[in-house]
C-alpha positions in Angstrom: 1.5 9.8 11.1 4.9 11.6 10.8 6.3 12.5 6.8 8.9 9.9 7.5 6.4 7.4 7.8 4.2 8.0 5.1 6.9 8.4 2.9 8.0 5.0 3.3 4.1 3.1 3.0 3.2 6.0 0.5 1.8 3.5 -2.2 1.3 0.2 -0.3 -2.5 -0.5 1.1 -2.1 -2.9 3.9 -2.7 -6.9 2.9 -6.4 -7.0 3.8 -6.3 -10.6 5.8 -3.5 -9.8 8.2 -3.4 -5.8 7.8 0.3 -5.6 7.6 1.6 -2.4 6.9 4.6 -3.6 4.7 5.6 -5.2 1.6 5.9 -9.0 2.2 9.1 -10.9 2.1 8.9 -14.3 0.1 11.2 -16.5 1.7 12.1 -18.9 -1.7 15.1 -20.1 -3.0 13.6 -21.3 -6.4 10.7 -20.3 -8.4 8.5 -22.0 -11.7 8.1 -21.1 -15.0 5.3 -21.2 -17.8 7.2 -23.0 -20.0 10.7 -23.7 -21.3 10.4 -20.4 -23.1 9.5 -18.4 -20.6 12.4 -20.0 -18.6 14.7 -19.4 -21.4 13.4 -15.5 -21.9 14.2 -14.7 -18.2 17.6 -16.1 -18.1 18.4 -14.2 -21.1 16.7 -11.3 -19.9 14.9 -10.8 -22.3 11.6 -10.6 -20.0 11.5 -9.4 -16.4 10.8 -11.9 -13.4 12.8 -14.0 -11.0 15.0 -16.9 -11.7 17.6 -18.8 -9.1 20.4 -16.4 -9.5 22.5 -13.2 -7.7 21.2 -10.5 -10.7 17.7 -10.2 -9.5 19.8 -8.3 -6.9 21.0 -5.9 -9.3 17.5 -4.4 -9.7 
């Protein structure tokens, strides 16, 4: 394998059932929470995760 390309999967072990050799993509425009607390916390980022909203972008 050339440097290039084991400098981009360095890190990521291939997804056992399929064998793919990169990161998924999760196609989802919403996402749950464990509580209203935990929603709160992430929209105040106070705690990192995902919530509907452009600044998970910013990462």
């Amino acid at each position: 394998m050339k440097l290039e390309s084991l400098a981009l999967h360095h890190g990521y072990d291939s997804e056992a059932t399929t064998k793919a050799a990169a990161v998924p993509i999760y196609q989802t425009t919403s996402y749950t929470f464990d509580d209203t607390q935990h929603g709160a916390d992430l929209f105040n980022l106070a705690v990192e995760g995902n919530i509907y909203r452009r600044n998970c972008n910013l990462k």
